[in-house]
C-alpha positions as CSV (number, residue, x, y, z in Angstrom):
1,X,-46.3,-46.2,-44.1
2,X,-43.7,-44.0,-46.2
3,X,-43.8,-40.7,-46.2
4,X,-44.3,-39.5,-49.4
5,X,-42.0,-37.0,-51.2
6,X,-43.9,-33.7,-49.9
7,X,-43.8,-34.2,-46.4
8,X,-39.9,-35.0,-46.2
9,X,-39.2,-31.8,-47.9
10,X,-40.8,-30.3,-45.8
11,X,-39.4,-31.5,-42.6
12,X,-35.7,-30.9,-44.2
13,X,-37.2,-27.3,-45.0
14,X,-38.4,-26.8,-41.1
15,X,-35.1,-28.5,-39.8
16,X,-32.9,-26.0,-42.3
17,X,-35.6,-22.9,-40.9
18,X,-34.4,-23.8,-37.2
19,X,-30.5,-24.0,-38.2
20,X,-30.5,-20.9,-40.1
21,X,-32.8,-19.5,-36.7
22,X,-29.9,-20.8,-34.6
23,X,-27.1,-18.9,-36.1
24,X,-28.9,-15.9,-36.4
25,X,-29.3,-16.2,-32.8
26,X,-25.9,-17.0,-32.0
27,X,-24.4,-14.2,-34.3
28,X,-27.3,-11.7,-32.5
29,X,-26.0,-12.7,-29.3
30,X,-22.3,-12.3,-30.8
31,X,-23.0,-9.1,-31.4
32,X,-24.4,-8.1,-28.9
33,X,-21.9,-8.6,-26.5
34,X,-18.9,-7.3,-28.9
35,X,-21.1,-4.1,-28.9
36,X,-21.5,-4.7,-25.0
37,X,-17.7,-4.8,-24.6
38,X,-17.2,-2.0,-27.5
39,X,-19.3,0.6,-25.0
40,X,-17.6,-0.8,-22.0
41,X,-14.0,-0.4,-23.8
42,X,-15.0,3.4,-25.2
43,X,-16.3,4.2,-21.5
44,X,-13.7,3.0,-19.6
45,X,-10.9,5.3,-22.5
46,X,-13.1,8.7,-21.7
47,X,-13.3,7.8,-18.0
48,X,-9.3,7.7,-18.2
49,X,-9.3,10.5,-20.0
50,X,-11.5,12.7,-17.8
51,X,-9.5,11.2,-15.2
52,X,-6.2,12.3,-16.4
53,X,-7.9,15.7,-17.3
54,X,-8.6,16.2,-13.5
55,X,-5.5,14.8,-12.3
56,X,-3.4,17.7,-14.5
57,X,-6.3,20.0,-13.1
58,X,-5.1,18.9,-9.6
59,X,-1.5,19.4,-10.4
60,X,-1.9,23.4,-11.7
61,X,-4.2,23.8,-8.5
62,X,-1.2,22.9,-6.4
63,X,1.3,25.1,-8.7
64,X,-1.2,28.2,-7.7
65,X,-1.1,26.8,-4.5
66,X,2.8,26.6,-3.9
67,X,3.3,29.7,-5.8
68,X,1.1,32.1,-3.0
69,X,2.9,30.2,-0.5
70,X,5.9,30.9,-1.2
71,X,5.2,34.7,-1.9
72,X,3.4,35.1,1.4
73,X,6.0,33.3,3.7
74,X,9.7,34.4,2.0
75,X,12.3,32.1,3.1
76,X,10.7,29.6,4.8
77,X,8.3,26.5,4.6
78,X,6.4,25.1,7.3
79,X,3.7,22.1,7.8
80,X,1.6,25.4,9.6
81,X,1.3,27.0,5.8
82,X,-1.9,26.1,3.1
83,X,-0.1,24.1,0.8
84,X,0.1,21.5,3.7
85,X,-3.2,21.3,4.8
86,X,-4.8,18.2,3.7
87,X,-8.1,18.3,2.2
88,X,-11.3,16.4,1.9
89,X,-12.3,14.3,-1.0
90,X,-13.7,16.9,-3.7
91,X,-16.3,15.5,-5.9
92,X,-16.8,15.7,-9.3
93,X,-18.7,15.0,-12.2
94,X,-18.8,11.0,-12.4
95,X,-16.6,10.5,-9.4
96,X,-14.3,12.1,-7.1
97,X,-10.1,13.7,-6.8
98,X,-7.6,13.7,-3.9
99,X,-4.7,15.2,-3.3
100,X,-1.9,15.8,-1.3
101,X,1.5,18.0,-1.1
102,X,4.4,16.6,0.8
103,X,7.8,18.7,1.2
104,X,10.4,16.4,-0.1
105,X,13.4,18.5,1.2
106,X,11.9,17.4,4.9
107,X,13.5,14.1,3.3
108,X,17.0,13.2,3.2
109,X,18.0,13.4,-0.6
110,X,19.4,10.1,-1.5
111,X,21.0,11.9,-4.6
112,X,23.5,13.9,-1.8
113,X,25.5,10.7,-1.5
114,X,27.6,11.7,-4.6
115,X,28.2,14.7,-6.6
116,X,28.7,15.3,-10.0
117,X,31.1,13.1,-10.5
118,X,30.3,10.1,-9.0
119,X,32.0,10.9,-6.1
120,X,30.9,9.9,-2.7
121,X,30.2,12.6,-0.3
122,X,31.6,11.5,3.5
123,X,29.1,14.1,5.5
124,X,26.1,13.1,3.4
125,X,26.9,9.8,3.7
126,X,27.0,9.6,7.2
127,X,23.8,11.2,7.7
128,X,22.4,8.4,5.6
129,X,24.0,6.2,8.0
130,X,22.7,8.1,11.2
131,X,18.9,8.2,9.2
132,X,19.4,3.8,9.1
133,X,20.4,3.7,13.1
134,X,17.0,6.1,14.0
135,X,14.9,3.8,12.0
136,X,16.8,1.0,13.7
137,X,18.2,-0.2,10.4
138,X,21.7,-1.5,8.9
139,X,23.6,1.7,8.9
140,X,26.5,0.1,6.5
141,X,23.2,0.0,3.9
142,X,24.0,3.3,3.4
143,X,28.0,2.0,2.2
144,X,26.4,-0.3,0.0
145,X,23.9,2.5,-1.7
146,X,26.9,4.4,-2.1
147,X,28.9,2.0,-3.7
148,X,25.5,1.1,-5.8
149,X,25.5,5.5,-6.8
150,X,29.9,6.1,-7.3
151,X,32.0,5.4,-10.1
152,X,34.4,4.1,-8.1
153,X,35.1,0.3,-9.4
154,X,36.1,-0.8,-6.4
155,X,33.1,-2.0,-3.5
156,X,33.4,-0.8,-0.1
157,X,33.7,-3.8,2.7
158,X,30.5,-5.4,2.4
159,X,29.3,-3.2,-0.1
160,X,28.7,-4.3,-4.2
161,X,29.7,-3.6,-7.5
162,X,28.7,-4.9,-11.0
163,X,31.2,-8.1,-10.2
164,X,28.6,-9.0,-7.9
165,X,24.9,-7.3,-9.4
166,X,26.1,-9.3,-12.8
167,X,26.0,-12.5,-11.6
168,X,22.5,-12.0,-10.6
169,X,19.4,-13.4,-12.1
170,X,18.6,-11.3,-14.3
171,X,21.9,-9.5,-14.1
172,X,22.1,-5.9,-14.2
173,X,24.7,-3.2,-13.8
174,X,25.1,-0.2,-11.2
175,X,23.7,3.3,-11.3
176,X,27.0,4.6,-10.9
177,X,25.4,7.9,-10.7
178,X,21.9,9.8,-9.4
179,X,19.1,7.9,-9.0
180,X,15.9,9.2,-10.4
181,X,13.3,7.0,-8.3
182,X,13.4,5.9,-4.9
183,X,12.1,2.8,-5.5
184,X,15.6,1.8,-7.3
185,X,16.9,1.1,-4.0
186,X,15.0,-2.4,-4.8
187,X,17.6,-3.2,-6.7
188,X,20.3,-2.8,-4.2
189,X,21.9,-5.6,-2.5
190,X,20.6,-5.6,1.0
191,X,17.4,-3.4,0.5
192,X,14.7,-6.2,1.0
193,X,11.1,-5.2,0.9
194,X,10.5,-4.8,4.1
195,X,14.1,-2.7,4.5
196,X,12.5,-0.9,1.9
197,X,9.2,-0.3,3.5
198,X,10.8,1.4,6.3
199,X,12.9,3.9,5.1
200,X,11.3,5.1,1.6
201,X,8.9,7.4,3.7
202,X,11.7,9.2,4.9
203,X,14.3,9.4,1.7
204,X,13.7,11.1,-1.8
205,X,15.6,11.5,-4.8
206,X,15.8,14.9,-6.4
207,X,17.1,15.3,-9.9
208,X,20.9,16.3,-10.2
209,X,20.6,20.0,-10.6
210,X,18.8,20.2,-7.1
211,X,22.9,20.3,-5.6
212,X,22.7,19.5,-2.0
213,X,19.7,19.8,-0.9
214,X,19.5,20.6,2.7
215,X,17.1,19.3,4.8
216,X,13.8,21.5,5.8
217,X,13.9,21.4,9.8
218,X,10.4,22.9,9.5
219,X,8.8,19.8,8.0
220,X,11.9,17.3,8.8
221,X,10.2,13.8,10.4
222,X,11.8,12.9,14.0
223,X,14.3,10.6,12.4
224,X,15.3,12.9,9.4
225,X,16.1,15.7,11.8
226,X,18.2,12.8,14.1
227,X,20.2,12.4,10.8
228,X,21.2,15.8,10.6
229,X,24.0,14.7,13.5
230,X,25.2,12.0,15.3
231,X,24.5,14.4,18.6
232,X,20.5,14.7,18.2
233,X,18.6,12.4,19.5
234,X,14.9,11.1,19.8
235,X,14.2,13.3,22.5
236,X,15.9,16.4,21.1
237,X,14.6,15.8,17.7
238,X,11.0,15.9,19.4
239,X,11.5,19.2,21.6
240,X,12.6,20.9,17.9
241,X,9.2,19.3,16.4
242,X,7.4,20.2,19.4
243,X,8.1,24.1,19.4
244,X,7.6,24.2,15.1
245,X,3.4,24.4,17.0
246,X,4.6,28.0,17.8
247,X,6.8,29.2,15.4
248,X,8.7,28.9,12.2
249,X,12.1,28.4,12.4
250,X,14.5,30.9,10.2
251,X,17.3,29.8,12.5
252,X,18.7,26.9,14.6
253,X,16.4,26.2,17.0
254,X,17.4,26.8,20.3
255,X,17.2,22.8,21.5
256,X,20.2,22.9,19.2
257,X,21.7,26.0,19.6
258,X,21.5,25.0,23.7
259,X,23.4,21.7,23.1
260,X,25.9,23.7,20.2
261,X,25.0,21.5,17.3
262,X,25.5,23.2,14.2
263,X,24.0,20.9,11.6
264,X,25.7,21.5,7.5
265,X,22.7,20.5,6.2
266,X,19.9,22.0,7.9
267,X,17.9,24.7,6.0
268,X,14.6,26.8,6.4
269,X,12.7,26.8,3.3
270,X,11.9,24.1,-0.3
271,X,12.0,24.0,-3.3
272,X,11.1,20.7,-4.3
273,X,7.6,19.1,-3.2
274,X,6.2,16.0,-4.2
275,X,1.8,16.5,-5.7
276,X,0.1,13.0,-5.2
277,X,-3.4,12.9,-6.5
278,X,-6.0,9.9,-7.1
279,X,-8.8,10.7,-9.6
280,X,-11.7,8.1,-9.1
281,X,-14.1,8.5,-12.4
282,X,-16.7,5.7,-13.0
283,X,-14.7,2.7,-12.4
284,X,-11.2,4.1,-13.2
285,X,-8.7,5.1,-10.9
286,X,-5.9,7.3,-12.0
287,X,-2.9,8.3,-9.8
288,X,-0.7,11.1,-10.8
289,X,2.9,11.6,-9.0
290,X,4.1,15.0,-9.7
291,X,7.5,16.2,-8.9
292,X,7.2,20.4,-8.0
293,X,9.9,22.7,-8.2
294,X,9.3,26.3,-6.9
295,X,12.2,28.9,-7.8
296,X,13.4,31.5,-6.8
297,X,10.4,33.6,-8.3
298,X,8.1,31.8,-6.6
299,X,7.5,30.3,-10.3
300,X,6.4,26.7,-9.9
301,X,6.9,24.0,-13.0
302,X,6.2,20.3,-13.0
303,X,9.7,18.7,-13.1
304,X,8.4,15.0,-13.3
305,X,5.3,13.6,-13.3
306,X,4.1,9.6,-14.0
307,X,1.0,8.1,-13.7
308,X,0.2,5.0,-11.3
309,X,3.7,4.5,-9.5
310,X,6.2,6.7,-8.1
């Protein structure tokens, strides 16, 4: 039997009732989520931001820090004083900070290899050399950084220039000057990974107006005092770390003084520390890498800082 007239537009009426249900639902459900991912998006930005807040907190702590330091132990810095001391997790509000201080004139500064000109620097150079043989690396690496730092146009034996960096792919052109991150050593020819692995703990780069900065024998590593001369070895490097328990040197140590090594760059005190702090808020993690500079005043300013890498 037909169905009459009544009852067919009244089916096409239920069928367009369940379409028009169906894409109310789907837009619902739309919205829904695009608020979902709205709240998430607007969470995650004030999370950052508290982050960041706590990170810069963190970083004016350590200036305080560093500044009493300094005032209450004149002319030297040792691993012994606060500012070293490392320091449990401190929670906060919606998560949790970390932080540490590291002296980065207990480094050899990779920025000694030339001066102002572009110049290489034969007694820097060769500590960089003697800092490769005690972490039983390449020491004509150290050629090769130099040639990556000079202006000279002409690479040492071994070394590289632009001749050879511009035929790489991608190509790219030499420093010829200070470096302003470790991690530009990457780009050296030579400096694998894993080279690079092993000797960025014990290297920095301080900006240009640091000068030479000498090495702090009071927080030196074993194989950062070892550079300080082709003389000092494992042994004698750990006798001078051994007695820094008792006593903060303001003078040669008497290991060296016993065996008359008279090291040019060897100093007592810092200027220059690096202020690495993780801020964990919600599910954001922020990492601020500040560069310290303490002067003469005992006056601490950020010199660089940058967020996530070094």
């Amino acid at each position: 039997m037909a169905r009459s007239a009544p009852d067919r537009q009244h089916g096409v009426a239920l069928i367009t009732a369940l379409v028009v249900l169906a894409i109310a639902a789907g837009l619902a459900a739309a919205m829904i989520w695009q608020s979902g991912l709205d709240v998430r998006r607007t969470s995650t930005l004030v999370q950052g931001d508290q982050a960041m807040e706590y990170a810069l907190g963190a970083e004016a702590w350590a200036e305080q820090i560093l500044a009493r330091s300094g005032r209450q132990n004149p002319g030297a810095t040792a691993l012994s004083q606060d500012w070293a001391q490392q320091l449990p997790p401190l929670p906060v509000e919606g998560g949790q900070i970390r932080g540490k201080i590291e002296d980065l004139q207990g480094r050899f500064n990779l920025n000694n290899i030339v001066n102002a000109q572009g110049q290489i620097q034969p007694t820097s150079l060769q500590q960089f050399q003697n800092l490769l043989t005690a972490l039983n690396q390449d020491p004509t690496l150290a050629q090769t950084v130099a040639d990556w730092m000079s202006r000279s146009s002409v690479a040492s034996p071994g070394g590289a220039k632009d001749d050879y960096y511009s035929r790489l792919q991608p190509a790219y052109i030499t420093a010829e000057g200070p470096i302003s991150s470790v991690s530009e050593l990457l780009l050296v020819k030579g400096i694998t990974p894993a080279v690079y692995a092993q000797i960025s703990p014990y290297v920095c780069a301080l900006p240009a107006q640091a000068g030479v900065a000498k090495v702090n024998i009071n927080t030196a590593s074993g194989p950062v005092l070892e550079s300080l001369d082709s003389h000092i070895s494992a042994d004698l490097a750990s006798q001078v770390i051994g007695a820094r328990g008792s006593q903060v040197f303001k003078s040669p140590p008497d290991a060296f003084t016993a065996a008359l090594i008279k090291p040019a760059n060897m100093g007592y005190d810092s200027q220059y520390f690096l202020l690495t702090v993780d801020a964990e808020i919600g599910s954001t993690h922020v990492t601020l890498y500040s560069l310290l500079y303490r002067g003469a005043g005992n006056g601490v300013i950020a010199v660089r800082r940058t967020f996530g890498t070094l």
